[in-house]
PQR file with spaces between the fields and no chain letter, atoms N, CA, C, O and H, PARSE charges and radii, in Angstrom:
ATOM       1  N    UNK     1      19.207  -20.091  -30.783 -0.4000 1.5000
ATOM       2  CA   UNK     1      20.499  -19.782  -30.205 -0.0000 2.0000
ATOM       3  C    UNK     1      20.617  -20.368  -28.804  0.5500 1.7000
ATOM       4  O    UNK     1      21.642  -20.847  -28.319 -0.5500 1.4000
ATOM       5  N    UNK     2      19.210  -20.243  -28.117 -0.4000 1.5000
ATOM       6  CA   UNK     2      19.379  -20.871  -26.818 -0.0000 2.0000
ATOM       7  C    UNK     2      20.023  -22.042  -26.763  0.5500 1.7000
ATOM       8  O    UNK     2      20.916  -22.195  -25.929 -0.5500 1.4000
ATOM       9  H    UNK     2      18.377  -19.854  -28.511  0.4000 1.0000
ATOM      10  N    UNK     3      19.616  -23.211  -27.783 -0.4000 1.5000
ATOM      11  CA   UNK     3      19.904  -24.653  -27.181 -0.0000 2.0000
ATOM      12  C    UNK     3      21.328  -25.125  -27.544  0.5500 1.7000
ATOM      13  O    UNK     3      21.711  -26.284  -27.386 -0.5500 1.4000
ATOM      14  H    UNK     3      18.891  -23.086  -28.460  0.4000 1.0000
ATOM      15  N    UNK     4      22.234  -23.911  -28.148 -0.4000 1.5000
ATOM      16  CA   UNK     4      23.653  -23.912  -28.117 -0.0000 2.0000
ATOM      17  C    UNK     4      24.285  -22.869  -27.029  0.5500 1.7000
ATOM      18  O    UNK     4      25.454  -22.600  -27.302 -0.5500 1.4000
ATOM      19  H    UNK     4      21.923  -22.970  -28.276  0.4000 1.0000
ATOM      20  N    UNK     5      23.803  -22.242  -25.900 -0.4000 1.5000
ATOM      21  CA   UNK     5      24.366  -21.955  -24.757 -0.0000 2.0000
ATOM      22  C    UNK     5      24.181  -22.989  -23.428  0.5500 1.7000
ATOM      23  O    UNK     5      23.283  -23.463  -22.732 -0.5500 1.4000
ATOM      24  H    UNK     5      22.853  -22.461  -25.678  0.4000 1.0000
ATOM      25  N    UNK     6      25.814  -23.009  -23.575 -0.4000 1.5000
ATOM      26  CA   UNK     6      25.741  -23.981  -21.921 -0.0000 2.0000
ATOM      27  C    UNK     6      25.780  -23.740  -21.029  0.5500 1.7000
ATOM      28  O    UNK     6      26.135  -22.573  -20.857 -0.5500 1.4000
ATOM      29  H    UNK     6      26.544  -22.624  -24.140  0.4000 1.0000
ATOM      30  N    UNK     7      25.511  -24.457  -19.909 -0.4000 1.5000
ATOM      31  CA   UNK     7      24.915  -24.974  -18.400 -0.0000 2.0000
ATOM      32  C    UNK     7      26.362  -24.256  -17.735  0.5500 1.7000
ATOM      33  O    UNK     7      27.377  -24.016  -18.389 -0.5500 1.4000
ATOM      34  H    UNK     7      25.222  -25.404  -20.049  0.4000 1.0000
ATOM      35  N    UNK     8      26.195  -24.027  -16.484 -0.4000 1.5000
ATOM      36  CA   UNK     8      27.326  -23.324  -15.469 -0.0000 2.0000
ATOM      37  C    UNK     8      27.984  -24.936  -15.341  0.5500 1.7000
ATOM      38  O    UNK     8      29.208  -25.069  -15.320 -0.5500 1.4000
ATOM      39  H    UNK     8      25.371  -24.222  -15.953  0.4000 1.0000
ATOM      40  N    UNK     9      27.296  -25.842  -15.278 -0.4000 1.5000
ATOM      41  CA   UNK     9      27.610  -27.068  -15.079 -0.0000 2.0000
ATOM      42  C    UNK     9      28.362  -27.676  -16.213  0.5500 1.7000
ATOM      43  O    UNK     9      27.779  -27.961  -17.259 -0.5500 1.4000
ATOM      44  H    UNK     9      26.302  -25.734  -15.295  0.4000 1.0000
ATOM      45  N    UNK    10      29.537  -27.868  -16.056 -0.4000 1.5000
ATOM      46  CA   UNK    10      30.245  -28.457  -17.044 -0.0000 2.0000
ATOM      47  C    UNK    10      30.446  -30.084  -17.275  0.5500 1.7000
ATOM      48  O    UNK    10      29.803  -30.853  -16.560 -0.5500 1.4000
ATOM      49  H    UNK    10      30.011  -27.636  -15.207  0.4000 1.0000
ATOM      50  N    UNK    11      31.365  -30.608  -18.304 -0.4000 1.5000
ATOM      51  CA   UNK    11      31.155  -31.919  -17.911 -0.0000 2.0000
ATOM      52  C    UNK    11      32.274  -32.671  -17.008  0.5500 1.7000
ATOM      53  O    UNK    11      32.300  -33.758  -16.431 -0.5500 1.4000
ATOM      54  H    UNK    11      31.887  -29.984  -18.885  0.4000 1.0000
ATOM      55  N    UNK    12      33.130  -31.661  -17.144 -0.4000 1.5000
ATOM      56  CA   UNK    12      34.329  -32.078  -16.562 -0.0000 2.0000
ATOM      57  C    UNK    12      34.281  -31.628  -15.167  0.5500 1.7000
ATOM      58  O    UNK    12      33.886  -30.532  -14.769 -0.5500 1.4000
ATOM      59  H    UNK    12      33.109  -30.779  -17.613  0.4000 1.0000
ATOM      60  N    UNK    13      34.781  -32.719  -14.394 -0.4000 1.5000
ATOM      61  CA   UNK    13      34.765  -32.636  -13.196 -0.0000 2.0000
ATOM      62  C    UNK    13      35.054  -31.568  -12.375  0.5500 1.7000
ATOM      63  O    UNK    13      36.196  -31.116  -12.458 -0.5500 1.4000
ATOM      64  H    UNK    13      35.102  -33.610  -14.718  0.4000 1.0000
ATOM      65  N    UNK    14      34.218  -31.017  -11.535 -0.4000 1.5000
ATOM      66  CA   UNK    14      35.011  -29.578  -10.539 -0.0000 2.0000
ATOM      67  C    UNK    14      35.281  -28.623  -11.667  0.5500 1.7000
ATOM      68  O    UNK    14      36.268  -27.914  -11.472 -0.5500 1.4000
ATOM      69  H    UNK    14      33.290  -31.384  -11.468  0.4000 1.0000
ATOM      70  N    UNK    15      34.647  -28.434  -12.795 -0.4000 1.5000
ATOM      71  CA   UNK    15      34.599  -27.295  -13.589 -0.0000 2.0000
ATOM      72  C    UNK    15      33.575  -26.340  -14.158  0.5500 1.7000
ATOM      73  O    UNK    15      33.073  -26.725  -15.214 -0.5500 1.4000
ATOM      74  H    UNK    15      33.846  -29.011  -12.953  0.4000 1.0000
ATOM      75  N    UNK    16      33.163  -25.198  -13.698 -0.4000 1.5000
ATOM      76  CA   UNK    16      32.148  -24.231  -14.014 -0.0000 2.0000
ATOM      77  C    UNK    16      32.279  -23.419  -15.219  0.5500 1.7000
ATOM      78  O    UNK    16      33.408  -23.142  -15.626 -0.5500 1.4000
ATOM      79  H    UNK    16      33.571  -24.885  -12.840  0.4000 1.0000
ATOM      80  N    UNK    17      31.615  -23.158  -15.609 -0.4000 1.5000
ATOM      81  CA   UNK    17      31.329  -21.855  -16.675 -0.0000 2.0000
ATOM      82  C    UNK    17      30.735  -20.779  -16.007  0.5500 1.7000
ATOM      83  O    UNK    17      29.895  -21.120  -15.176 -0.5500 1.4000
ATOM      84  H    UNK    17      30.699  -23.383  -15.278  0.4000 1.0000
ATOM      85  N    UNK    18      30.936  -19.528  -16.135 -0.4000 1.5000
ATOM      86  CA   UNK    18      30.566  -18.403  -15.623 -0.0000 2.0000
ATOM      87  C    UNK    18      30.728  -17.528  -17.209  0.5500 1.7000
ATOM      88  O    UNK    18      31.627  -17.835  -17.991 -0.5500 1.4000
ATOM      89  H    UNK    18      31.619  -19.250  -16.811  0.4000 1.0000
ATOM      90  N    UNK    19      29.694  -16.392  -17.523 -0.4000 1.5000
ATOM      91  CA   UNK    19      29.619  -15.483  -18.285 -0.0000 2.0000
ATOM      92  C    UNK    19      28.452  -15.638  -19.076  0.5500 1.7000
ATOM      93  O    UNK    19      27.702  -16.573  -19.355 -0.5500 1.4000
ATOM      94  H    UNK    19      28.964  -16.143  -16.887  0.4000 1.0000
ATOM      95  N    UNK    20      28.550  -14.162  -19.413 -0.4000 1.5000
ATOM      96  CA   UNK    20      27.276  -14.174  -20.766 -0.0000 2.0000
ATOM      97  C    UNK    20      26.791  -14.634  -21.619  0.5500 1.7000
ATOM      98  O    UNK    20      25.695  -14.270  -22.045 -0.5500 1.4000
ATOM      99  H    UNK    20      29.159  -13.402  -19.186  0.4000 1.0000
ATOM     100  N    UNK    21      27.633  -15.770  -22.207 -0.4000 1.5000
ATOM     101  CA   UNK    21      27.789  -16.568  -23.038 -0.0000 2.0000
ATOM     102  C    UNK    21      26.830  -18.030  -22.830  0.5500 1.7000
ATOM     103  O    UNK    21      26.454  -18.813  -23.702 -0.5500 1.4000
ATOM     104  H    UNK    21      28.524  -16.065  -21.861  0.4000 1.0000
ATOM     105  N    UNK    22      26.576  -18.073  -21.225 -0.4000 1.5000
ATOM     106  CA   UNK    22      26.083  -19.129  -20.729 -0.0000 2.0000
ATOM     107  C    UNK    22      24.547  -19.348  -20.760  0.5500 1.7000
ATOM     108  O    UNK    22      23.825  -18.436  -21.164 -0.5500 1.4000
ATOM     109  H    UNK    22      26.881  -17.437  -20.516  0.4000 1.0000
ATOM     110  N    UNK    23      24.080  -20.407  -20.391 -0.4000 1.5000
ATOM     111  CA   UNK    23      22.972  -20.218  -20.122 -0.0000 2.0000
ATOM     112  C    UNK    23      21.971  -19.306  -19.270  0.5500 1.7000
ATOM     113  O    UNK    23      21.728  -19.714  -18.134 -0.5500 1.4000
ATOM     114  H    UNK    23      24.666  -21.148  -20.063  0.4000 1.0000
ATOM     115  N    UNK    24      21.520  -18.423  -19.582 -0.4000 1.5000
ATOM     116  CA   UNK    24      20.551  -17.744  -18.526 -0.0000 2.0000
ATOM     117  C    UNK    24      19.912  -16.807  -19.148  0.5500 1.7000
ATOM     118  O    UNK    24      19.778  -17.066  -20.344 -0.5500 1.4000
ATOM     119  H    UNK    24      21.717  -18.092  -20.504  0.4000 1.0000
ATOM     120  N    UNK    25      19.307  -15.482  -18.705 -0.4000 1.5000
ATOM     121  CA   UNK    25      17.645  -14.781  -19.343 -0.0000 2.0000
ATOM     122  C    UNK    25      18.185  -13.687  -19.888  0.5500 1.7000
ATOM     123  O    UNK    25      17.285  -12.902  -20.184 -0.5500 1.4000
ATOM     124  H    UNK    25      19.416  -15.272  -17.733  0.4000 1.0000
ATOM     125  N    UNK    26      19.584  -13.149  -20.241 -0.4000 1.5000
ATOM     126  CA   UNK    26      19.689  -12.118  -20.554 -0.0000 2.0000
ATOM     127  C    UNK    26      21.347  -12.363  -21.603  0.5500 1.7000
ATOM     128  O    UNK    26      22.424  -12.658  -21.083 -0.5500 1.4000
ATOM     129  H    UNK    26      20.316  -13.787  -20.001  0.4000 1.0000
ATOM     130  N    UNK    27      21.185  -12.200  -22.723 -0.4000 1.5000
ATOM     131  CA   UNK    27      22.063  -12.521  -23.776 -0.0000 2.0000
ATOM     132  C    UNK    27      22.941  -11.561  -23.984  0.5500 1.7000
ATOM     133  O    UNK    27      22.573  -10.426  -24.286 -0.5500 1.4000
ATOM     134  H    UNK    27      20.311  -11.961  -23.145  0.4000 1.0000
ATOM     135  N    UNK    28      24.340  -11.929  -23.836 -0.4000 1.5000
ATOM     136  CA   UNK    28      25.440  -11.002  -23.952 -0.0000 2.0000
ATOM     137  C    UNK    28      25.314   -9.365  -23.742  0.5500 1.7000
ATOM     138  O    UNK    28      25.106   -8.344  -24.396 -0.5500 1.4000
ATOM     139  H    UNK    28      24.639  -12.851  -23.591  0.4000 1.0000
ATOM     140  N    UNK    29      25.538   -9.731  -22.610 -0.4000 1.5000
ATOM     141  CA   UNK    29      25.371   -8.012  -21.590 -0.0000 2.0000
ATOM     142  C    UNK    29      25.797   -8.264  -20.607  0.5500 1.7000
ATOM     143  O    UNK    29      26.063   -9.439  -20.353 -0.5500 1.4000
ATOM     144  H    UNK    29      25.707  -10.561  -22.079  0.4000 1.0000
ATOM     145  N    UNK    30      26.037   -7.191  -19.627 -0.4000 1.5000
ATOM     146  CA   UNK    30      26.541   -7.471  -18.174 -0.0000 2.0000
ATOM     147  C    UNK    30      25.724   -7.927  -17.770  0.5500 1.7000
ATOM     148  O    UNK    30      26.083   -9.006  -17.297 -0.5500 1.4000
ATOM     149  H    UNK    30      25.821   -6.236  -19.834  0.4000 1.0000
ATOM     150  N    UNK    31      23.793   -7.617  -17.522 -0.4000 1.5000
ATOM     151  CA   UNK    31      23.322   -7.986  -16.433 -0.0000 2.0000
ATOM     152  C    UNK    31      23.488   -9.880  -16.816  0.5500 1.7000
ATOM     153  O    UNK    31      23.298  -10.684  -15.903 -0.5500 1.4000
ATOM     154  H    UNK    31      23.502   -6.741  -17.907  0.4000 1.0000
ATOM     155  N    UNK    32      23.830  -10.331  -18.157 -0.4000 1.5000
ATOM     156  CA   UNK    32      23.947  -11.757  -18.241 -0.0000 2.0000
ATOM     157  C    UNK    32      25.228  -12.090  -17.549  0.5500 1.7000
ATOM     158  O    UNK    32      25.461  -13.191  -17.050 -0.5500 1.4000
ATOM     159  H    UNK    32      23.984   -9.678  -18.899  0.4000 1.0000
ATOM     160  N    UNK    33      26.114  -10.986  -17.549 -0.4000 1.5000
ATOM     161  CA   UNK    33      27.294  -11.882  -17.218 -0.0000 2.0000
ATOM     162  C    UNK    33      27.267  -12.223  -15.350  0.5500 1.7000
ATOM     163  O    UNK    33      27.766  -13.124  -14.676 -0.5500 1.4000
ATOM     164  H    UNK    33      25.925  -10.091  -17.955  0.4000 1.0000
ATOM     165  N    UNK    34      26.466  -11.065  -15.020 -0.4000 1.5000
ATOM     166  CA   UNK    34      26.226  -10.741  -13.831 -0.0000 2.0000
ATOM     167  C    UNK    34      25.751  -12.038  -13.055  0.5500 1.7000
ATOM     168  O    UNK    34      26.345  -12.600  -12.134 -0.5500 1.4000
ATOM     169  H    UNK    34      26.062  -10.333  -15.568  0.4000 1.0000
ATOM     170  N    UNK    35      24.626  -12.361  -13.599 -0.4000 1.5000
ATOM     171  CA   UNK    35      23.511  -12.984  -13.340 -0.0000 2.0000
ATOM     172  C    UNK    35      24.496  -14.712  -13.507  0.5500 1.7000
ATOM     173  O    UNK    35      24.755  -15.500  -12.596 -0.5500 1.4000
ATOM     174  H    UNK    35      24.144  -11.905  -14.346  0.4000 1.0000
ATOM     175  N    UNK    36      24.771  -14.802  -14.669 -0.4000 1.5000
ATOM     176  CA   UNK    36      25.439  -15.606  -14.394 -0.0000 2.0000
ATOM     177  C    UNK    36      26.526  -16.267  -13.729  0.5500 1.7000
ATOM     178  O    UNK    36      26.797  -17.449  -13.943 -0.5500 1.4000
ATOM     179  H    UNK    36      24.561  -14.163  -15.409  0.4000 1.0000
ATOM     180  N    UNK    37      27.274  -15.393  -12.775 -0.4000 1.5000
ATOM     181  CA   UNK    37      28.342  -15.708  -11.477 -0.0000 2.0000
ATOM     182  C    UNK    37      27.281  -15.889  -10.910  0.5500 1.7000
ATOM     183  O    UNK    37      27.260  -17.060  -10.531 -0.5500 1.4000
ATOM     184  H    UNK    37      27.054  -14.433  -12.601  0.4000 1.0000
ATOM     185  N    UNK    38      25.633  -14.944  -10.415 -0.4000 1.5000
ATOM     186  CA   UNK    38      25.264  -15.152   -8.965 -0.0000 2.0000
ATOM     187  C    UNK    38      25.400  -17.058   -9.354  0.5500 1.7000
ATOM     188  O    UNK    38      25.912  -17.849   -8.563 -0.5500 1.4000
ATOM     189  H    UNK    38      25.649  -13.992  -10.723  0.4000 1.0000
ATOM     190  N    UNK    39      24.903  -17.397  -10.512 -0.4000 1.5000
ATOM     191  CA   UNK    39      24.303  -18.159  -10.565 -0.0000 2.0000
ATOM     192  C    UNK    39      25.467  -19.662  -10.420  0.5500 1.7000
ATOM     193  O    UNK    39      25.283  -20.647   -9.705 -0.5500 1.4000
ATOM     194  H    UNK    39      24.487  -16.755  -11.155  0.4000 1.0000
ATOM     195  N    UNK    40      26.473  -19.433  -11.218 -0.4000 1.5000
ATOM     196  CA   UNK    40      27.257  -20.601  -11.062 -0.0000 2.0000
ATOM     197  C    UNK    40      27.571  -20.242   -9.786  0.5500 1.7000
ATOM     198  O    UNK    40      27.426  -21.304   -9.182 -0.5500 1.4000
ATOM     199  H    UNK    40      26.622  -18.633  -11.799  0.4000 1.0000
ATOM     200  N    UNK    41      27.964  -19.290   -8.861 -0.4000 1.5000
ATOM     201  CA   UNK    41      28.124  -19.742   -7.195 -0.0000 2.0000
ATOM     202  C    UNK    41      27.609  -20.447   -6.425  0.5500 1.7000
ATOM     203  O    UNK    41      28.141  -20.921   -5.421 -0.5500 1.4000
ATOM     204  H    UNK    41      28.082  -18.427   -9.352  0.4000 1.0000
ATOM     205  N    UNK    42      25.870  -20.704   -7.005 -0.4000 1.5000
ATOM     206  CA   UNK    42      24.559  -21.231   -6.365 -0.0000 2.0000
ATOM     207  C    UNK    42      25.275  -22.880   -7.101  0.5500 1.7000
ATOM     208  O    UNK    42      25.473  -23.830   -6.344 -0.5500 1.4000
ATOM     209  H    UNK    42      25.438  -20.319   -7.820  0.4000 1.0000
ATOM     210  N    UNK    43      25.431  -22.929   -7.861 -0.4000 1.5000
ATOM     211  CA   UNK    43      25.456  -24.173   -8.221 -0.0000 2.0000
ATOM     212  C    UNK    43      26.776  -24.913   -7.214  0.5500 1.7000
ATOM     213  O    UNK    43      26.516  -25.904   -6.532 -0.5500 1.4000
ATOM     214  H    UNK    43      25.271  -22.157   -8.476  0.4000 1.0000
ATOM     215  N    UNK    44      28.294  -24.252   -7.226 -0.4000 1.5000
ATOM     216  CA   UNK    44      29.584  -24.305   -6.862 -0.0000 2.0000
ATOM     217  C    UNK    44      29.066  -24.780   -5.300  0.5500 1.7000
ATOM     218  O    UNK    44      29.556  -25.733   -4.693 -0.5500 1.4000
ATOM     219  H    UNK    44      28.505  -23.447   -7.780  0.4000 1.0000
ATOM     220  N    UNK    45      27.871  -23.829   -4.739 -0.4000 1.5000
ATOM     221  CA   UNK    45      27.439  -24.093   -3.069 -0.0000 2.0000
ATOM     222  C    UNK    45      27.232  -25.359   -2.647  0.5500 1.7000
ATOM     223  O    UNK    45      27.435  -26.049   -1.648 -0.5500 1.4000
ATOM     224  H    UNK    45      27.473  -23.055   -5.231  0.4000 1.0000
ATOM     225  N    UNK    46      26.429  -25.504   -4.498 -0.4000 1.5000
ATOM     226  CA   UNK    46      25.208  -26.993   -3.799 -0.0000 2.0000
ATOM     227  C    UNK    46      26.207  -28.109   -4.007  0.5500 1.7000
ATOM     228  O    UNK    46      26.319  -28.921   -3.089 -0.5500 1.4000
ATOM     229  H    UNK    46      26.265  -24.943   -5.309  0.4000 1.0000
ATOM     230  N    UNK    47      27.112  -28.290   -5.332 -0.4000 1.5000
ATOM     231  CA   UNK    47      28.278  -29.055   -5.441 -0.0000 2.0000
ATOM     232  C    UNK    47      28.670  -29.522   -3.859  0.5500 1.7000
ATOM     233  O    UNK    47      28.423  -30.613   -3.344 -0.5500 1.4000
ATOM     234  H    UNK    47      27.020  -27.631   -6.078  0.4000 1.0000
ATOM     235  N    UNK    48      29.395  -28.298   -3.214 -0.4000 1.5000
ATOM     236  CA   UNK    48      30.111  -28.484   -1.641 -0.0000 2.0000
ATOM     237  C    UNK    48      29.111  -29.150   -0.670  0.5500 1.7000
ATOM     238  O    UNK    48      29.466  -29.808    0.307 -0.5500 1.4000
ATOM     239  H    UNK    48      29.596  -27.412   -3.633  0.4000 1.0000
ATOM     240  N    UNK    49      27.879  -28.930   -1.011 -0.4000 1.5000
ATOM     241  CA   UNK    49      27.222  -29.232    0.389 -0.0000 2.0000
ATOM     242  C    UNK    49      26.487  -28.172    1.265  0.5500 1.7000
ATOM     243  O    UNK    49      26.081  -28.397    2.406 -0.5500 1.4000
ATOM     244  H    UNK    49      27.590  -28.395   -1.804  0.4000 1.0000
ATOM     245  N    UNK    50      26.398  -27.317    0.784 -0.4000 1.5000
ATOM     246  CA   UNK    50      26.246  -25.969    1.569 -0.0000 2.0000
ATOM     247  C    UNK    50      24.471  -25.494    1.069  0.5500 1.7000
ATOM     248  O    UNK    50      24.113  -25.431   -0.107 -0.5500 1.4000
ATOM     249  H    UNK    50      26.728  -27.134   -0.143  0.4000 1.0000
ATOM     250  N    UNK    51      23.640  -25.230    2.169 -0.4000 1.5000
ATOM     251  CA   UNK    51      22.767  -25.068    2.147 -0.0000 2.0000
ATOM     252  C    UNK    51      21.906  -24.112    0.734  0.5500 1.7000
ATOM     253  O    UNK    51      22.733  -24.183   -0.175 -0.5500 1.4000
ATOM     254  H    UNK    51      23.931  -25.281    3.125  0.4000 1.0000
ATOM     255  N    UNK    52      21.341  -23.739    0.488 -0.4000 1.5000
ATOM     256  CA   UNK    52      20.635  -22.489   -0.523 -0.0000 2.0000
ATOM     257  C    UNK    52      20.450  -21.350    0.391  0.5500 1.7000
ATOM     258  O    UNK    52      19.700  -21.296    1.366 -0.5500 1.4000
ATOM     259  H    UNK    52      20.669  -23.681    1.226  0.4000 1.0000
ATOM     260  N    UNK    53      21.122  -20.587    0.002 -0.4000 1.5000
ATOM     261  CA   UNK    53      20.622  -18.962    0.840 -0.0000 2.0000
ATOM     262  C    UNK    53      19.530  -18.833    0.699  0.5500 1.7000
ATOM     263  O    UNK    53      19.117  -18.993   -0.449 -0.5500 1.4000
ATOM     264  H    UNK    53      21.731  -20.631   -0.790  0.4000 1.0000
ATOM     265  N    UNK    54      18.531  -18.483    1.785 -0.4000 1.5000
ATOM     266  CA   UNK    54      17.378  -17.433    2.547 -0.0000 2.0000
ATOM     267  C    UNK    54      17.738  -16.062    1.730  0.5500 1.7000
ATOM     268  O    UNK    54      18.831  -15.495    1.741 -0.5500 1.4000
ATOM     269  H    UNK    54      18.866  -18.352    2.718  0.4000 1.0000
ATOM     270  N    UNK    55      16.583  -15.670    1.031 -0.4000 1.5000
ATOM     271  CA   UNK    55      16.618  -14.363    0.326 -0.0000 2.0000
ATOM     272  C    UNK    55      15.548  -13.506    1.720  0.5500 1.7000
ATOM     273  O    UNK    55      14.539  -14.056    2.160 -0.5500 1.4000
ATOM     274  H    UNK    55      15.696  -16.131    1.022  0.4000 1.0000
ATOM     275  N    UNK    56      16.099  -11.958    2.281 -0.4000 1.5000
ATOM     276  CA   UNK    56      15.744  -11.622    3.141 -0.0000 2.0000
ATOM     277  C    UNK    56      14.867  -10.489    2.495  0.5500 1.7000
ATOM     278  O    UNK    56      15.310   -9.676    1.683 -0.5500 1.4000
ATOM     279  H    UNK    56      16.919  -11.511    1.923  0.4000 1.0000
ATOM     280  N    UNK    57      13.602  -10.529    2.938 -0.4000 1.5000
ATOM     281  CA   UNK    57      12.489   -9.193    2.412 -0.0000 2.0000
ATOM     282  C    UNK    57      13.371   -7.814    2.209  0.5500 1.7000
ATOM     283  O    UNK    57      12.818   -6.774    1.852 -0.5500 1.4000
ATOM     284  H    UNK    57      13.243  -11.189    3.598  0.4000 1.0000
């Protein structure tokens, strides 16, 4: 099932995927859907130019 969920990264230009549906460690549930915004934001950052957040102890 994995290698038919896609990437936050789409192919079309300036376009994300966000949700459970997507690629990441936890299959149709919130903490996937969850997990997957932190995650296409991280991507949306690096797109702009914008550094990787410092995770603080």
């Amino acid at each position: 099932v994995d290698k038919y969920r896609p990437d936050q990264i789409s192919p079309v230009k300036n376009f994300f995927l966000c949700g459970d549906y997507t690629d990441q460690k936890y299959l149709a549930s919130m903490e996937g859907a969850a997990l997957s915004g932190k995650q296409v934001a991280e991507k949306v950052e690096l797109k702009l130019g914008k550094p990787k957040a410092v995770e603080l102890a």
